[in-house]
DRENPALUM-604879 format. One record per atom (N, C-alpha, C, O): atom name; x, y, z. Coordinates in nm, 2 decimals, always signed. Example, Ala and Ser with C-alpha at 12.3 -4.5 7.8 and 13.67 -1.06 7.14 Angstrom:
+----+--------+--------+--------+
| at |      x |      y |      z |
+----+--------+--------+--------+
|  N |  +1.32 |  -0.57 |  +0.78 |
| CA |  +1.23 |  -0.45 |  +0.78 |
|  C |  +1.32 |  -0.33 |  +0.78 |
|  O |  +1.42 |  -0.33 |  +0.85 |
|  N |  +1.28 |  -0.22 |  +0.71 |
| CA |  +1.37 |  -0.11 |  +0.71 |
|  C |  +1.29 |  +0.00 |  +0.79 |
|  O |  +1.34 |  +0.11 |  +0.80 |
+----+--------+--------+--------+
// end
This chain:
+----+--------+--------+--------+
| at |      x |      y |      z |
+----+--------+--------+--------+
|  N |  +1.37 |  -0.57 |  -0.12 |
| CA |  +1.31 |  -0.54 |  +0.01 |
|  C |  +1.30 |  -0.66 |  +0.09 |
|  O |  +1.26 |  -0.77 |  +0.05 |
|  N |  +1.35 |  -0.64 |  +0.24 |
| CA |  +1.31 |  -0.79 |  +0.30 |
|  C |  +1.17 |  -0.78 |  +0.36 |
|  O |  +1.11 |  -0.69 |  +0.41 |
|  N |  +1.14 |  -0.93 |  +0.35 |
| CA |  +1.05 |  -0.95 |  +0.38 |
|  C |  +1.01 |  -0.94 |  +0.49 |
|  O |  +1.07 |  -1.01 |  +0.57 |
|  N |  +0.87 |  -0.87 |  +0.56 |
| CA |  +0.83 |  -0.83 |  +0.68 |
|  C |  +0.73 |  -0.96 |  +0.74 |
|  O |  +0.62 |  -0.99 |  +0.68 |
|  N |  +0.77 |  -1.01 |  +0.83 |
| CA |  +0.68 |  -1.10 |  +0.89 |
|  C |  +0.57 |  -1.03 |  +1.02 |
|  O |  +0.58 |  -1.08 |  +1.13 |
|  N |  +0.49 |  -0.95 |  +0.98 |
| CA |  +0.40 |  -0.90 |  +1.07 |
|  C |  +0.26 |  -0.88 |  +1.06 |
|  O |  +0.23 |  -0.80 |  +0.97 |
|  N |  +0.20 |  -0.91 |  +1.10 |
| CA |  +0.03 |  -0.88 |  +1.09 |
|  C |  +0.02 |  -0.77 |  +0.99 |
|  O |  +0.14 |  -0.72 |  +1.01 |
|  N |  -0.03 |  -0.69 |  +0.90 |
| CA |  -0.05 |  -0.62 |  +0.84 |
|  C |  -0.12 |  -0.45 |  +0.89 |
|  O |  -0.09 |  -0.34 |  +0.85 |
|  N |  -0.21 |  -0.49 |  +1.00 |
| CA |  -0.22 |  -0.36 |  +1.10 |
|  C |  -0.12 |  -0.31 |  +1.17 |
|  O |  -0.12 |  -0.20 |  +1.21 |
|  N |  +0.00 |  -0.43 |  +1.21 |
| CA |  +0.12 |  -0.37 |  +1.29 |
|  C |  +0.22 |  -0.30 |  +1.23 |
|  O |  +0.31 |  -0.24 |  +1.29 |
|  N |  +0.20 |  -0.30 |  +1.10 |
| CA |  +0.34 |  -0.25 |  +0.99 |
|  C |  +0.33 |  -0.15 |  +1.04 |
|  O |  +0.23 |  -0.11 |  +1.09 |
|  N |  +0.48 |  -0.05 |  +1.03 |
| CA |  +0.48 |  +0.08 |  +1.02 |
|  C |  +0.55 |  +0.11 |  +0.85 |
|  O |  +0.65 |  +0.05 |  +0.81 |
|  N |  +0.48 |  +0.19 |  +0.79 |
| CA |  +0.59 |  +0.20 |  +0.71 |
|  C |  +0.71 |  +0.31 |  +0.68 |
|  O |  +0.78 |  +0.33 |  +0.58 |
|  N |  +0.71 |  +0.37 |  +0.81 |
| CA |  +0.88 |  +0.47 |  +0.84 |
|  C |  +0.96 |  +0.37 |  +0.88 |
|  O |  +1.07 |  +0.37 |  +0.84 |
|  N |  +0.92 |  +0.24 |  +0.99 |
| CA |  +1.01 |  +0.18 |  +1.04 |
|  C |  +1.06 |  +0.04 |  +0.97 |
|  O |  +1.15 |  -0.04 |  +1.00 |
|  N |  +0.96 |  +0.03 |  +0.87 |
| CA |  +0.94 |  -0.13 |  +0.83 |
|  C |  +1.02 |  -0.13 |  +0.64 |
|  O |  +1.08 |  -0.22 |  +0.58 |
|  N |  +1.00 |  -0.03 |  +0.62 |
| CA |  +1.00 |  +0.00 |  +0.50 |
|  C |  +1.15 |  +0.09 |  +0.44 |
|  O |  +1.13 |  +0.21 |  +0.44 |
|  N |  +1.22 |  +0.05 |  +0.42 |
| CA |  +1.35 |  +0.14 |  +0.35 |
|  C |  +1.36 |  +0.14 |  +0.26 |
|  O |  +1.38 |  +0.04 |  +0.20 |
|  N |  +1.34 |  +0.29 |  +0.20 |
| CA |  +1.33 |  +0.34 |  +0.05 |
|  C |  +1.43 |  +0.36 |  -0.02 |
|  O |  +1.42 |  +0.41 |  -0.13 |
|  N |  +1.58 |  +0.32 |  +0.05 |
| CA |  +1.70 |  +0.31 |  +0.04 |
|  C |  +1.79 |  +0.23 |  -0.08 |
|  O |  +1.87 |  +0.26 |  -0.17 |
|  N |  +1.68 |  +0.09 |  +0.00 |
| CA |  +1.68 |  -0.04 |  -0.05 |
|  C |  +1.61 |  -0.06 |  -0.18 |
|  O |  +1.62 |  -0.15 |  -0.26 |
|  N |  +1.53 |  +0.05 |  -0.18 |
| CA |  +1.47 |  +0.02 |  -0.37 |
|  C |  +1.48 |  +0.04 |  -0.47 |
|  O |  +1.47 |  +0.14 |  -0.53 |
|  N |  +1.52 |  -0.07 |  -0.50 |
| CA |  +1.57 |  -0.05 |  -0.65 |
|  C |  +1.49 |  -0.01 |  -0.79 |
|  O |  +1.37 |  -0.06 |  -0.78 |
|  N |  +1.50 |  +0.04 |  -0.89 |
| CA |  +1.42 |  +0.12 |  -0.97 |
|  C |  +1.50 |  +0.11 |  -1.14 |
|  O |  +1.60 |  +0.18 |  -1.14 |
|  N |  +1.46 |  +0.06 |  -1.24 |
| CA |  +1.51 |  +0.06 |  -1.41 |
|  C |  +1.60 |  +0.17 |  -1.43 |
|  O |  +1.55 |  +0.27 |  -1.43 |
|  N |  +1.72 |  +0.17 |  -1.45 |
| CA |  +1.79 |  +0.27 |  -1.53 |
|  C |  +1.68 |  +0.38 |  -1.61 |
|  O |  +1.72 |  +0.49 |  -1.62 |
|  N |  +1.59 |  +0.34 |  -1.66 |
| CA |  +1.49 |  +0.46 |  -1.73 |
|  C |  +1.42 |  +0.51 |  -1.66 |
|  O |  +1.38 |  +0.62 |  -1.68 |
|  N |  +1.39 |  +0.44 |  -1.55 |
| CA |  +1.27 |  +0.51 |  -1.46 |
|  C |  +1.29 |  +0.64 |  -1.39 |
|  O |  +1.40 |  +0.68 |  -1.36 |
|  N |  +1.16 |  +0.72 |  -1.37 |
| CA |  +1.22 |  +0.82 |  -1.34 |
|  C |  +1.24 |  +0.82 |  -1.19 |
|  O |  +1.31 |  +0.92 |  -1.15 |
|  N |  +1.20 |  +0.74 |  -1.09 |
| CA |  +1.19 |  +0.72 |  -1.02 |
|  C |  +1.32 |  +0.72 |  -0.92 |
|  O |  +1.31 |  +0.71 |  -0.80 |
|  N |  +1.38 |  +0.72 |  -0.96 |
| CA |  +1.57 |  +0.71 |  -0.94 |
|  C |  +1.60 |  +0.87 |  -0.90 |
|  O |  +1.65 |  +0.89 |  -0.79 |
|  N |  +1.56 |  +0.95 |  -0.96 |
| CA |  +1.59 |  +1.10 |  -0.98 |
|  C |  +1.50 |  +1.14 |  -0.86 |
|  O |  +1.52 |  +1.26 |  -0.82 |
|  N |  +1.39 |  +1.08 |  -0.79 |
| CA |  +1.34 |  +1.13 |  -0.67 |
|  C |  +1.40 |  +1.12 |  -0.54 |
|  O |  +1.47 |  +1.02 |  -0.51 |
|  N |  +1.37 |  +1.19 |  -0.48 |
| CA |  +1.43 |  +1.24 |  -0.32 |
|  C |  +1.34 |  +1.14 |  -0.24 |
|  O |  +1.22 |  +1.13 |  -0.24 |
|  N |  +1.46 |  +1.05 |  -0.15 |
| CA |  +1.41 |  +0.97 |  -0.04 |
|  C |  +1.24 |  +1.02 |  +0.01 |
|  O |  +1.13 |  +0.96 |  +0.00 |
|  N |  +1.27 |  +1.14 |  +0.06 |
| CA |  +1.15 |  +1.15 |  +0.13 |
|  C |  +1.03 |  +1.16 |  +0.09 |
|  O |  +0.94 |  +1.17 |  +0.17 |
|  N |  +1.03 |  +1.16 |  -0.06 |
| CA |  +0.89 |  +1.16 |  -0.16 |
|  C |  +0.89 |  +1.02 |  -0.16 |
|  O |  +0.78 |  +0.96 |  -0.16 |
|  N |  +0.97 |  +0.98 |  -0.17 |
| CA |  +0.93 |  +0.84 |  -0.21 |
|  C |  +0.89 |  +0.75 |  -0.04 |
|  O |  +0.82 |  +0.65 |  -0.05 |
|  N |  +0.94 |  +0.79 |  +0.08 |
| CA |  +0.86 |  +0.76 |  +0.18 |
|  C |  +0.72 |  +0.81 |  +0.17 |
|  O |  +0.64 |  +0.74 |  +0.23 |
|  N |  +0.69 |  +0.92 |  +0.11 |
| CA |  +0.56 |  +0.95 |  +0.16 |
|  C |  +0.48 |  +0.83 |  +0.05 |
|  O |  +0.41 |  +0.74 |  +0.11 |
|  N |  +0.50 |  +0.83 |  -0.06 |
| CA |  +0.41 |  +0.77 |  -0.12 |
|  C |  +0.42 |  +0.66 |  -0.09 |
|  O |  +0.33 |  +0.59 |  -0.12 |
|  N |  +0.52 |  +0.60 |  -0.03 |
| CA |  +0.49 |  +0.45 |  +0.03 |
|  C |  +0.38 |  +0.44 |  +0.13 |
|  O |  +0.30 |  +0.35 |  +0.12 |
|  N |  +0.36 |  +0.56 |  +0.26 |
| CA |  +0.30 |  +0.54 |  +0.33 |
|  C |  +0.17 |  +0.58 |  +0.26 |
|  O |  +0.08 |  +0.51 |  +0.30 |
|  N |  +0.13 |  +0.68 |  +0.15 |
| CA |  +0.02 |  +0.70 |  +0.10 |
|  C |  -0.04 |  +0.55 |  +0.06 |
|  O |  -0.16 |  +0.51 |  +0.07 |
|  N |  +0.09 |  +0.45 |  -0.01 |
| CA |  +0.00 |  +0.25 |  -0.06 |
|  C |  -0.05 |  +0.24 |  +0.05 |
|  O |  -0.17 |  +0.24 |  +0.08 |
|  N |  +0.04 |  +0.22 |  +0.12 |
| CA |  +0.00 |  +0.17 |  +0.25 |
|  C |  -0.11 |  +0.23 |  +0.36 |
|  O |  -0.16 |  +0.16 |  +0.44 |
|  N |  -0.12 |  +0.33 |  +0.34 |
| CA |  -0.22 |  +0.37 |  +0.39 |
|  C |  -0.41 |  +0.36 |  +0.30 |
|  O |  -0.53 |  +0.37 |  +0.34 |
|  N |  -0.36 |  +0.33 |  +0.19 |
| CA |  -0.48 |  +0.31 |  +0.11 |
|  C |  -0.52 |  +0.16 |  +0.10 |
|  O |  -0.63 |  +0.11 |  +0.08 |
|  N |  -0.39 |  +0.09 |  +0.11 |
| CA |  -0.37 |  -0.08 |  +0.13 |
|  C |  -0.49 |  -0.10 |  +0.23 |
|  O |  -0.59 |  -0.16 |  +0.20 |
|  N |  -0.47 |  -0.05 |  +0.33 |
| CA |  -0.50 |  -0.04 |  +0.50 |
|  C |  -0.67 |  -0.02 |  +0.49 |
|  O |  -0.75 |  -0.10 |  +0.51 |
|  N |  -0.71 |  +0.11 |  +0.44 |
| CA |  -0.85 |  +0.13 |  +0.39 |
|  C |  -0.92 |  +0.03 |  +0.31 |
|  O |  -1.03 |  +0.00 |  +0.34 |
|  N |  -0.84 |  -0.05 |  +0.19 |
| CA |  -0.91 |  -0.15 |  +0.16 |
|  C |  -0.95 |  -0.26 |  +0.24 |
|  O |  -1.06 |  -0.30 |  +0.26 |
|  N |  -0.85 |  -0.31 |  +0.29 |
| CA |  -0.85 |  -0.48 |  +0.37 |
|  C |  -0.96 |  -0.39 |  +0.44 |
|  O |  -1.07 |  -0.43 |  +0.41 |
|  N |  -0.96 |  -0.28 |  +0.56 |
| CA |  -1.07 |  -0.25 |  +0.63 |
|  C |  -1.22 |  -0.28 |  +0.63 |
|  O |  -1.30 |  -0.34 |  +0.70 |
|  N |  -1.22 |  -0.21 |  +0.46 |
| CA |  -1.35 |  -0.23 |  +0.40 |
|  C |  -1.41 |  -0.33 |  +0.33 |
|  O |  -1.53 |  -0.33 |  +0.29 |
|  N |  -1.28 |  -0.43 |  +0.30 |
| CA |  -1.32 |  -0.53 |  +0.19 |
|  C |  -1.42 |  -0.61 |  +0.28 |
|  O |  -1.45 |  -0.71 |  +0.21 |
|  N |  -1.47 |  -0.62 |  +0.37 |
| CA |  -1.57 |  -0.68 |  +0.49 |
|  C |  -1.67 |  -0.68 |  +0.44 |
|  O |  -1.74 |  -0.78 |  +0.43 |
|  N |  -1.72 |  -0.54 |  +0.40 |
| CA |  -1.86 |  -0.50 |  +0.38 |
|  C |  -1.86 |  -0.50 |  +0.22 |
|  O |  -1.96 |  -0.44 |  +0.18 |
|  N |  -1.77 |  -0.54 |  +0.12 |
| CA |  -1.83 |  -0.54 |  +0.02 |
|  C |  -1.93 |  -0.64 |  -0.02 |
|  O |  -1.94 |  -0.73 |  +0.07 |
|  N |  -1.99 |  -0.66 |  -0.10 |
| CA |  -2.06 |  -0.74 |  -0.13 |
|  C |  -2.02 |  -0.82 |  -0.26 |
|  O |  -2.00 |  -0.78 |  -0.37 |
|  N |  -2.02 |  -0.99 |  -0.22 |
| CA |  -1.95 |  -1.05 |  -0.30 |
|  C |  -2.03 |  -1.13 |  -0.42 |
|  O |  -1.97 |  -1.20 |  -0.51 |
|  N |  -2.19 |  -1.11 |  -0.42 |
| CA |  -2.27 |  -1.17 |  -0.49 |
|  C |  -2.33 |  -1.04 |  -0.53 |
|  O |  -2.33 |  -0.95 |  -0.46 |
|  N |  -2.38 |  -1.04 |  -0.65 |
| CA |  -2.46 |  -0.95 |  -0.68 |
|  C |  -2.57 |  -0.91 |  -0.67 |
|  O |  -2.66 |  -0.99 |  -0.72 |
|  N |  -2.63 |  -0.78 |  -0.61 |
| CA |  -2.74 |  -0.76 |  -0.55 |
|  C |  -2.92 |  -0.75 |  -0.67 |
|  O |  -2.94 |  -0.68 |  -0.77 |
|  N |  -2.97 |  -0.82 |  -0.62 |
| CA |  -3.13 |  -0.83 |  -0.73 |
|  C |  -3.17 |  -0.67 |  -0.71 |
|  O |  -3.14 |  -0.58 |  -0.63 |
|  N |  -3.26 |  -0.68 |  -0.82 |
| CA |  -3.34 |  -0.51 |  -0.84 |
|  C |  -3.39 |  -0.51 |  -0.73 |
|  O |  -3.40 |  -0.61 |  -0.67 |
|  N |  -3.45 |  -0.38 |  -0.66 |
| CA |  -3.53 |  -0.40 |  -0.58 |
|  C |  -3.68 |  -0.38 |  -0.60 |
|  O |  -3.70 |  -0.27 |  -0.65 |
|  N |  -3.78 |  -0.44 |  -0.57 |
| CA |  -3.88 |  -0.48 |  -0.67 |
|  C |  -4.02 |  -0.39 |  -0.56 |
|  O |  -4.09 |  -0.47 |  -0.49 |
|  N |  -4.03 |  -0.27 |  -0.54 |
| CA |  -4.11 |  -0.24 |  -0.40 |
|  C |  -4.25 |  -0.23 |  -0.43 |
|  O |  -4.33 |  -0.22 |  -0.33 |
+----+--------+--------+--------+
// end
């Protein structure tokens, strides 16, 4: 796959992404699926990709004390 040089919010992945181009193990079953399943599930990473970086803002990266009231 070539490499996309773009901000990560600008990706599209119908236009950025060709499922054409992917290559997959002789065992895999992944070979035997139809382009357009395998478009979707690309955009399903990427769309869940997208949800994390979003959120990874508000996680919290120290761990939070009991709360003692």
């Amino acid at each position: 796959m070539a490499e996309i040089s773009k901000e990560h919010d600008k990706v599209e992945p119908d236009k950025d992404f060709n499922v054409g181009n992917m290559k997959f193990d002789k065992e895999s079953k992944l070979r035997k699926v139809n382009d357009n399943i395998k478009k979707q599930r690309v955009k399903l990473i990427w769309t869940f990709n997208q949800v994390f970086v979003n959120v990874y803002r508000y996680l919290v990266s120290e761990p939070c004390k009991p709360f003692k009231g």
